[in-house]
BAMI-705337 format. One record per residue: z negated, x negated, y of N, C-alpha, C in turn. Coordinates in steps of 0.2 Angstrom, whole numbers, plus 5000, padded with zeros to 4 digits. Atoms other than C-alpha are relative to their C-alpha. Example, Ala and Ser with C-alpha at 12.3 -4.5 7.8 and 13.67 -1.06 7.14 Angstrom:
<pts>
PT  nup neast nnorth caup caeast canorth  cup ceast cnorth
PT 5000  4996   4994 4961   4938    4978 5000  4996   5006
PT 5001  5004   4994 4964   4932    4995 4997  5004   5005
</pts>
This chain:
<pts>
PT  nup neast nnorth caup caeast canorth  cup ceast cnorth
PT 5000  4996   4994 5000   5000    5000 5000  4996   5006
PT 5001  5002   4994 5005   4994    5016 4996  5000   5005
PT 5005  4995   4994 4996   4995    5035 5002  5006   5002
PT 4997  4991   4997 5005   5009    5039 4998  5006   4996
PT 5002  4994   5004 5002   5019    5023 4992  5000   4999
PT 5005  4998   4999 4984   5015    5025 4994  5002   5005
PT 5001  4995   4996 4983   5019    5040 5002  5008   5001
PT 5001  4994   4999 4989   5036    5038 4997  5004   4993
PT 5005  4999   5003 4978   5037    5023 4994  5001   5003
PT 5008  4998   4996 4962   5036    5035 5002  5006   5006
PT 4998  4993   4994 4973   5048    5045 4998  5006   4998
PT 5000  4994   5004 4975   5061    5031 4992  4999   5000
PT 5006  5001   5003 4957   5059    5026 4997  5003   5006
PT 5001  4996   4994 4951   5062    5043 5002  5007   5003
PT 4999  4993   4997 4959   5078    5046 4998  5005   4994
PT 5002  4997   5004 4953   5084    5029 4993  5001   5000
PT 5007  5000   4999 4936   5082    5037 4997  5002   5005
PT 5001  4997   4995 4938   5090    5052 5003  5005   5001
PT 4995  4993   5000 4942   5108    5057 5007  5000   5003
PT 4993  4998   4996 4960   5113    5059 4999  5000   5009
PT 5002  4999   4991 4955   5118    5077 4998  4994   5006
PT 5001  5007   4996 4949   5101    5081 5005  4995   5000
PT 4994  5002   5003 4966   5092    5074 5001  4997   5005
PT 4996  5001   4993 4975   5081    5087 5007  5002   5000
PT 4993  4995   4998 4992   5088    5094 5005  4995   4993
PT 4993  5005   5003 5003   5073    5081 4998  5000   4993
PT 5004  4999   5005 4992   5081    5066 5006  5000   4994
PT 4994  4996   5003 5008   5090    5061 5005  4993   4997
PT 4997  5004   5002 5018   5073    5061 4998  4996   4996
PT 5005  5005   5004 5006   5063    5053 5002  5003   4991
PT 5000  4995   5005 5006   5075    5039 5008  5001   4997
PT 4993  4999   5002 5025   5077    5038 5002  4994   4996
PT 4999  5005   5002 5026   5058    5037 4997  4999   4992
PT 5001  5002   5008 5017   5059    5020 5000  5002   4995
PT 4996  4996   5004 5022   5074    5013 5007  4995   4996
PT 4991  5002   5002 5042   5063    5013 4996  4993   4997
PT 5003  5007   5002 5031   5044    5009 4999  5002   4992
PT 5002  5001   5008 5036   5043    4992 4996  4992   4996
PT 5003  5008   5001 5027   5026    4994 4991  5001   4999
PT 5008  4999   4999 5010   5034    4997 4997  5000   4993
PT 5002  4999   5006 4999   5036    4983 4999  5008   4999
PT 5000  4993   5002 4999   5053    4974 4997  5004   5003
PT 5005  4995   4999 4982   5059    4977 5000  5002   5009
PT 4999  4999   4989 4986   5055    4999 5005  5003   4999
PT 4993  4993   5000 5004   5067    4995 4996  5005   5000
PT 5003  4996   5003 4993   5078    4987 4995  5002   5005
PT 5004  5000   4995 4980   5080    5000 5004  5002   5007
PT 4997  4999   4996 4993   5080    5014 5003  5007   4999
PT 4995  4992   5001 5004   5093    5005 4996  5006   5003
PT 5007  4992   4997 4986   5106    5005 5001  5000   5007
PT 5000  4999   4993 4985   5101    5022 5004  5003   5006
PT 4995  4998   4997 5002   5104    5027 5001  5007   5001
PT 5002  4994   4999 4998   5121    5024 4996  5004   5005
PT 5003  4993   4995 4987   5127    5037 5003  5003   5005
PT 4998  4995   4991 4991   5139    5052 5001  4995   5005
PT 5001  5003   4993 4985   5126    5064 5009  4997   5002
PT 4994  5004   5000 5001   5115    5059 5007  5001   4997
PT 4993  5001   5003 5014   5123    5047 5007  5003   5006
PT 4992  4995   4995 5032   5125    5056 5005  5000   4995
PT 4994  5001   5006 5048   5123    5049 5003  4994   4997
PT 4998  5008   5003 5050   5104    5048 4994  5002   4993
PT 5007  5001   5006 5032   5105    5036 5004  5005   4995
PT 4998  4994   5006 5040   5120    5026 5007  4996   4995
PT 4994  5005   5004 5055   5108    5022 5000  4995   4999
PT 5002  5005   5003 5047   5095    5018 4996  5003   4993
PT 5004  4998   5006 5036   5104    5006 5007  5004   4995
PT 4996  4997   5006 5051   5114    4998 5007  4995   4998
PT 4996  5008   5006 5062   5096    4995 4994  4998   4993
PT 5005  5000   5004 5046   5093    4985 5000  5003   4994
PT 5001  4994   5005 5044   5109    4976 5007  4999   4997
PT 4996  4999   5005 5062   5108    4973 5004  4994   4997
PT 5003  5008   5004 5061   5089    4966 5000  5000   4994
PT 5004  4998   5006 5060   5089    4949 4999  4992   4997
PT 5004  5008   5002 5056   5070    4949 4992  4999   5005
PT 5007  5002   4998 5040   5072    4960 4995  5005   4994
PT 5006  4997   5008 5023   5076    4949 5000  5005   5001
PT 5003  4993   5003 5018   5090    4943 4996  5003   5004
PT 5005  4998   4994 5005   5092    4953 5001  5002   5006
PT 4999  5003   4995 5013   5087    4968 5005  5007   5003
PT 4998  4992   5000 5023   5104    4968 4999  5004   4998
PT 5006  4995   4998 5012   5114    4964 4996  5001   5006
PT 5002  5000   4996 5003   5110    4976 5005  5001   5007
PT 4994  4997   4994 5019   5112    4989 5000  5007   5000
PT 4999  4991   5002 5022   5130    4982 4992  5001   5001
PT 5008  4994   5001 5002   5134    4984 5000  5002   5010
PT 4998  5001   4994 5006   5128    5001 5002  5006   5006
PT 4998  4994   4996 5016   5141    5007 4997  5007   5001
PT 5004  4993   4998 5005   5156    5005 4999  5002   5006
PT 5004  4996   4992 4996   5158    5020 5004  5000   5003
PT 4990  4999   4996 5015   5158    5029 5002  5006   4998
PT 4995  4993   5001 5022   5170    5019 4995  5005   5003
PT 5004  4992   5000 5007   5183    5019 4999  5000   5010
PT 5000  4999   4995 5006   5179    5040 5008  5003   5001
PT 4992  4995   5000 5026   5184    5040 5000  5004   4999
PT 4998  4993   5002 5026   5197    5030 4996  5005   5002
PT 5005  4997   4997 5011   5204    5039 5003  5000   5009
PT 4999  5000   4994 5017   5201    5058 5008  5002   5002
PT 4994  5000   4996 5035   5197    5057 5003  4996   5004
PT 4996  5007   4995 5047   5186    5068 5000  5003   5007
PT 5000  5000   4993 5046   5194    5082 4996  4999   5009
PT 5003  5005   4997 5034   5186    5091 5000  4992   5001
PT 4999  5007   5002 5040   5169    5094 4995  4996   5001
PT 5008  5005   4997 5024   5162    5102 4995  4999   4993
PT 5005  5001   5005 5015   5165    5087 5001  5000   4994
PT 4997  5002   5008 5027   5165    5072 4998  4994   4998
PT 5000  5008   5002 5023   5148    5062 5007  5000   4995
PT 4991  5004   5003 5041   5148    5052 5005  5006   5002
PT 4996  4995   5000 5056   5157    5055 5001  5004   4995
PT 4997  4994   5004 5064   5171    5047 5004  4996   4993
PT 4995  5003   5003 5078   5160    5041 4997  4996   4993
PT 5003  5005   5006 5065   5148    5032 4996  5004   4996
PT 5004  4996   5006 5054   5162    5024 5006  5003   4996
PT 4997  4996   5006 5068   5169    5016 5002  4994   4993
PT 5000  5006   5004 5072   5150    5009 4993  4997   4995
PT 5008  5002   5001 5054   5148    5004 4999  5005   4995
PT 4999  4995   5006 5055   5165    4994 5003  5000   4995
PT 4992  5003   5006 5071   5160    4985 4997  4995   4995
PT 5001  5008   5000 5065   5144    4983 4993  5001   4993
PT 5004  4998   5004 5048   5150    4973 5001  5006   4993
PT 4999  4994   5008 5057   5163    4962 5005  4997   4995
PT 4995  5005   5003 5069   5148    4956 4995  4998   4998
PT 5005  5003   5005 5055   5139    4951 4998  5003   4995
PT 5002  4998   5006 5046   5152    4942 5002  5003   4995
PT 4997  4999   5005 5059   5158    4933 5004  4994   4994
PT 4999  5006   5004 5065   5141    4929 4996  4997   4993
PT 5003  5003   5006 5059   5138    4911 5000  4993   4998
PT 5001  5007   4999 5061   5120    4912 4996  4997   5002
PT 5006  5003   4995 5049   5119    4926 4995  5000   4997
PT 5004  5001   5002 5033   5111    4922 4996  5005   5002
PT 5004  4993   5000 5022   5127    4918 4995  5000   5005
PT 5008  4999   4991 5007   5121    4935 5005  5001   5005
PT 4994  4998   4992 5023   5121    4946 5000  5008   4999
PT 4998  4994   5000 5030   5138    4939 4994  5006   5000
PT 5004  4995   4996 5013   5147    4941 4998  5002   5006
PT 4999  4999   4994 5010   5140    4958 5003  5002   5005
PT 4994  4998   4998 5025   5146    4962 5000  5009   5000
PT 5001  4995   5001 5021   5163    4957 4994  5004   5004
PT 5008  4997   4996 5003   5163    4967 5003  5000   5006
PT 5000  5003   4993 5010   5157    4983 5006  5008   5001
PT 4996  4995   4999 5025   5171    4981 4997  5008   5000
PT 5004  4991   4999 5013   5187    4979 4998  5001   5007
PT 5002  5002   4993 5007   5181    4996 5006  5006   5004
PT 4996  4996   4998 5023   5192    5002 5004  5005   4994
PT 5000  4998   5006 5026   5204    4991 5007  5000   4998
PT 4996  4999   5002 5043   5207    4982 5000  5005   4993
PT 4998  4993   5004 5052   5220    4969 4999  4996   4991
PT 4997  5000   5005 5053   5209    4955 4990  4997   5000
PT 5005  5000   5000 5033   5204    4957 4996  5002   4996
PT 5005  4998   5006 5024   5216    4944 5001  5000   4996
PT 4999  5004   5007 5035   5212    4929 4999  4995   4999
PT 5001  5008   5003 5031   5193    4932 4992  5000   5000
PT 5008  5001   5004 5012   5198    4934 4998  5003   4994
PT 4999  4998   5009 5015   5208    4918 4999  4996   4996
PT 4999  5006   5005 5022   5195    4910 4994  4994   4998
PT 5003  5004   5002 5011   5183    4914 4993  5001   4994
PT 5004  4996   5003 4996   5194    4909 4997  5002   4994
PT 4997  4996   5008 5004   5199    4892 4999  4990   4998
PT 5001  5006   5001 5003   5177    4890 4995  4998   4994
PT 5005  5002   5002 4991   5171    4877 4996  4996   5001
PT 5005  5005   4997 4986   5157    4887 4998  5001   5006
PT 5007  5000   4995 4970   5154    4897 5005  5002   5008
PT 4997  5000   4993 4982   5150    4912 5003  5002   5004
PT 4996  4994   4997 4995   5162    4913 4997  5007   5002
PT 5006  4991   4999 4981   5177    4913 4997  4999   5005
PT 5003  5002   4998 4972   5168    4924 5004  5000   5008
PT 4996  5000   4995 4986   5166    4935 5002  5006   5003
PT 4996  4993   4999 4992   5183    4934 4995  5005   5004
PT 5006  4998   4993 4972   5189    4941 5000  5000   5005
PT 5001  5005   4994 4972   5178    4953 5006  5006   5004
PT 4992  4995   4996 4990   5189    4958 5000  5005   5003
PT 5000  4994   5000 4984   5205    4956 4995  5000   5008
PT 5003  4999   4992 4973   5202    4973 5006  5004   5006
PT 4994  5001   4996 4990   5204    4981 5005  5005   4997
PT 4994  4992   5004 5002   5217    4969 4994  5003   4997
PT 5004  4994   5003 4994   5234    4966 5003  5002   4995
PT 4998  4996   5008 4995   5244    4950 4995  4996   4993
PT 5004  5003   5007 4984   5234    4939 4994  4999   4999
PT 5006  4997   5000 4968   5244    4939 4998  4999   4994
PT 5003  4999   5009 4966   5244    4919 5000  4992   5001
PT 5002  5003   5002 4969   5226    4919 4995  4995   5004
PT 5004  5002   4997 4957   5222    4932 4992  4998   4999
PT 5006  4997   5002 4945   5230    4924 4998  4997   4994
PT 5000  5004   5007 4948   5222    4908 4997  4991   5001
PT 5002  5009   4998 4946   5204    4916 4996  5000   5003
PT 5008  5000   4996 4930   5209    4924 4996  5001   4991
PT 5002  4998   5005 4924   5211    4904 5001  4992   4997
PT 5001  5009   5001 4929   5191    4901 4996  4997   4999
PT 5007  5006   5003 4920   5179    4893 5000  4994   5006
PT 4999  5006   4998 4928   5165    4904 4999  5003   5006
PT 5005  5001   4994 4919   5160    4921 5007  5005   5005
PT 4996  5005   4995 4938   5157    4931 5002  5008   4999
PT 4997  4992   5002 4945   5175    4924 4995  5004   5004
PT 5005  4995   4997 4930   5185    4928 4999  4999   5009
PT 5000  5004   4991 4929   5176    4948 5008  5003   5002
PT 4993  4996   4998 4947   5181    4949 4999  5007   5002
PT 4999  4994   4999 4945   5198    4943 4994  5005   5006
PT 5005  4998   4995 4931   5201    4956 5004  5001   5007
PT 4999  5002   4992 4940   5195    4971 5006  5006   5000
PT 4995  4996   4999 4955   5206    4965 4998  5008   4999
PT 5003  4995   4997 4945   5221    4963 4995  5004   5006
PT 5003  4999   4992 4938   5220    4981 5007  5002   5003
PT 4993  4998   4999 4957   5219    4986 5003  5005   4997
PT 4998  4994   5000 4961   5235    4977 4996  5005   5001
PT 5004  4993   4999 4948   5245    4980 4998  5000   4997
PT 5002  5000   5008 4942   5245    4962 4995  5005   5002
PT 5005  4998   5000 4929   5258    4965 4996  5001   4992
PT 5002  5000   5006 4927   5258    4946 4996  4992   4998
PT 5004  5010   4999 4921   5238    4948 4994  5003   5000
PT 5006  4999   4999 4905   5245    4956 4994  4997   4996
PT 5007  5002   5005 4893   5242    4941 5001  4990   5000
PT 5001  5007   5003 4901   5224    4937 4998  4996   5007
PT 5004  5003   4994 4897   5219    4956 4994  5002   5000
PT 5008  5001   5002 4879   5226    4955 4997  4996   4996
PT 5006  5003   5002 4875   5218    4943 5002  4992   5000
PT 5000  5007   5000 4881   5199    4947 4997  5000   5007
PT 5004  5001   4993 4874   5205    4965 4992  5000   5000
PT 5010  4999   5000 4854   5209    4956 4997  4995   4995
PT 5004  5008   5005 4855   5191    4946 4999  4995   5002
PT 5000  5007   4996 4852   5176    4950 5006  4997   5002
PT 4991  5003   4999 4867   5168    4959 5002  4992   4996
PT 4997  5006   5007 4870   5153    4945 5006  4997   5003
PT 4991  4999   4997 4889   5153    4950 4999  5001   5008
PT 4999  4995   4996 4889   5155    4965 5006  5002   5006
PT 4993  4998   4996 4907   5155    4972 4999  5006   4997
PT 4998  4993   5003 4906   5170    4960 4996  5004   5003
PT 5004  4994   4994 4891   5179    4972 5003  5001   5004
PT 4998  5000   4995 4900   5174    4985 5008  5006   5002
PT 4995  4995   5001 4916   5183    4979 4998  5008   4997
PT 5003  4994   5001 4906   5199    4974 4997  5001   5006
PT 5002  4999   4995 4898   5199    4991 5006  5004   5003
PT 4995  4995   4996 4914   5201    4999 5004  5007   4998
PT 4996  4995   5003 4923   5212    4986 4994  5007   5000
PT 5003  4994   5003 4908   5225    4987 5004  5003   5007
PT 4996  4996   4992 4917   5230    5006 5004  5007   4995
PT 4995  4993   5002 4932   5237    4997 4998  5004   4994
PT 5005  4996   5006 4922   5243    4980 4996  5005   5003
PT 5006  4994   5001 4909   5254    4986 4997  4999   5009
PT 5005  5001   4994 4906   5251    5007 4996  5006   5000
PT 5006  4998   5000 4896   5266    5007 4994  4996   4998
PT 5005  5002   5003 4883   5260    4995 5001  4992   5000
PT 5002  5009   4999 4886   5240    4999 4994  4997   5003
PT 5006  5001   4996 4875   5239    5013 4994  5001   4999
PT 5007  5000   5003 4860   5243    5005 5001  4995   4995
PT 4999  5007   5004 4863   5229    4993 5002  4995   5003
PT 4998  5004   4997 4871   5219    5005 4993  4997   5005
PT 5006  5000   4995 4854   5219    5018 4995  4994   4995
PT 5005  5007   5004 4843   5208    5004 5002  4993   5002
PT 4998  5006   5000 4854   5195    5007 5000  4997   5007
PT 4997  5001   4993 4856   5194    5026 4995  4993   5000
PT 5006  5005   4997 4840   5182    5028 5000  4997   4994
PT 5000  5004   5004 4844   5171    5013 5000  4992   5003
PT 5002  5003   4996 4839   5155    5014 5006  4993   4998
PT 4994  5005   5001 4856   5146    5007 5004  5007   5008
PT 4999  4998   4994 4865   5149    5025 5011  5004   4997
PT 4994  4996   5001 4883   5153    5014 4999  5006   5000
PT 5003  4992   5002 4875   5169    5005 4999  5001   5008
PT 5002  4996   4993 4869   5174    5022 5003  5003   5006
PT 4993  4997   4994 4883   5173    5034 5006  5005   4996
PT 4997  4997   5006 4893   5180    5018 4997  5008   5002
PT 5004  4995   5000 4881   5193    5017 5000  5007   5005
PT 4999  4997   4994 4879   5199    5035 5006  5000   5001
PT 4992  5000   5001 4899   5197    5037 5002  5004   4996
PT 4999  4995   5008 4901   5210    5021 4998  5006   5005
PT 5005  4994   5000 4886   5222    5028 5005  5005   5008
PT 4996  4997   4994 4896   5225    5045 5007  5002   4998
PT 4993  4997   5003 4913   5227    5037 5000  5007   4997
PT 5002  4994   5002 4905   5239    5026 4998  5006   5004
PT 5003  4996   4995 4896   5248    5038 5008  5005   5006
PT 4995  5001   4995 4912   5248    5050 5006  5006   4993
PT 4992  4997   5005 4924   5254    5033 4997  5006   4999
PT 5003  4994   5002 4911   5266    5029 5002  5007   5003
PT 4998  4998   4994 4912   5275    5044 5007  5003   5000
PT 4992  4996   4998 4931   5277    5048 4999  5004   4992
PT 4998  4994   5002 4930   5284    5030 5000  5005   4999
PT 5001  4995   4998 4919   5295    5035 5002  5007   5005
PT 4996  4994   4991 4929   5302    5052 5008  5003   4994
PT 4993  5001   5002 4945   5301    5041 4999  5007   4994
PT 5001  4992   5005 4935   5316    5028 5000  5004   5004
PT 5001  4993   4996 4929   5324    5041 5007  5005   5005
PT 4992  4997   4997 4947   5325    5049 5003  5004   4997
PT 4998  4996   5009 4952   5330    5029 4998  5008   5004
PT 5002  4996   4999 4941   5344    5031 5002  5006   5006
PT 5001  4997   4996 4944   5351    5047 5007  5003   5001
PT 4993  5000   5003 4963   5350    5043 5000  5005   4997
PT 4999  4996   5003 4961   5362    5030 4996  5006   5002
PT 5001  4994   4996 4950   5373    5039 5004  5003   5005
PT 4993  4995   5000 4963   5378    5048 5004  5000   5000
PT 4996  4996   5004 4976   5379    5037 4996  5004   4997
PT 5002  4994   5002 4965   5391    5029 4999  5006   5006
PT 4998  4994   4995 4963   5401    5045 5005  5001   5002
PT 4992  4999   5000 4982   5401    5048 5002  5004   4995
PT 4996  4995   5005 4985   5407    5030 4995  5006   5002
PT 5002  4992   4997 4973   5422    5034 5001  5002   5004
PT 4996  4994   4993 4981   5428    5051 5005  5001   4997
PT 4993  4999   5002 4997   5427    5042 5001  5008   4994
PT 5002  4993   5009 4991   5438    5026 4998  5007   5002
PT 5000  4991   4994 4987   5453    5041 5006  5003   5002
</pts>
């Protein structure tokens, strides 16, 4: 390793140690630079690529750096996967906002549709090494598409640990997969059941409800997986979260706590509209019933 490449090894390092927000304005080219440095060491790519990913930084040059990579099939394995995981948080900001903001898009139009393609070529690609071709499948649920629930099906229906695993993780993101939700929250394996939590907060599972109570009234052992039951109690059950959520506000690990409180307001907040949203139901129907009785005279 040269000075150059170790010096933007103590670059990359440093920015993986400080918030996006604090990042200097030439984050992005630093990043770029290592992303293409096929000189660098692995694990500095691999660190740059995640990096390249945030909001703070990705544009178009970072998106096509990362999908020369991805579509590379001499760089590692890892090394694209890790480019395809990259681009989620992009697509799911595009496909949520859209281009027409230009102030505030991070990629064009042009290059999410390239970034789209680009991930369905992988995952279809049966050559491609099976961590690329999952990663490839995470990163693209992030935006949804038509051909998305046969390839979570498929993966699903997999016999192996990684494709199920992959296919949960998915279901955060493509609805319809309420039984098998349900089914992965019944897992033996830690990575499965932590999914299937996060993905029954994201549909709304209210059938979850028992399997969040009762990781919420045990000891937190795991405790990404608290952490992940904290939040998915919002969309499971906000009426009755916040009474379970309130034990934890004043915990004395400070994640639980800001988690907790950060839950108990969402909950509280979601509770609410659902409540104006019945009462509206209701009021609705009250008169179309008095409608249909002045008609019926």
């Amino acid at each position: 390793m040269d000075d150059r490449q170790s010096e933007a090894k103590e670059e990359i390092e440093y920015l993986a140690e400080t918030p996006p927000w604090q990042w200097p304005a030439d984050a992005g080219e630093t990043l770029l630079a290592a992303v293409n440095d096929r000189g660098m060491e692995e694990a500095d790519r691999l660190l740059a690529a995640e990096l390249a990913g945030d909001a703070a930084v990705i544009n178009d040059k970072l998106a096509g750096a990362l999908l020369s990579v991805l579509n590379d099939e001499s760089e590692p394995e890892g090394l694209r996967g890790q480019a395809a995981v990259s681009f989620g948080p992009a697509l799911e900001l595009a496909d949520i906002d859209g281009f027409d903001d230009l102030d505030t898009v991070a990629i064009s139009e042009s290059m999410f549709r390239r970034i789209q393609e680009a991930l369905h070529r992988v995952y279809v690609d049966a050559s491609a090494p099976v961590f690329a071709r999952r990663r490839a499948l995470e990163a693209s649920v992030r935006a949804r598409e038509d051909w998305h629930q046969d390839a979570v099906r498929a993966a699903y229906a997999c016999d192996t640990k990684d494709w199920k695993l992959t296919a949960v993780f998915c279901m955060q993101f493509v609805r319809g997969f309420d039984e098998q939700i349900m089914e992965a929250l019944d897992s033996t394996d830690p990575e499965i059941v932590y999914e299937a939590v996060r993905a029954a907060g994201a549909s709304e599972l209210s059938e979850a409800w028992p399997y969040i109570v009762d990781i919420l009234q045990s000891e937190p052992d795991d405790k990404e997986l608290f952490l992940a039951a904290i939040e998915a109690s919002v969309g499971v059950n906000p009426s009755e979260a916040p009474e379970i959520l309130v034990d934890f506000m004043e915990a004395s690990d400070d994640d639980i706590a800001d988690a907790a409180s950060e839950a108990y307001v969402l909950a509280e907040s979601y509770s609410e509209m659902l409540d104006e949203d019945e009462d509206e139901y209701e009021d609705d129907e009250e008169d179309g019933d008095e409608e249909d009785g002045d008609e019926s005279f």
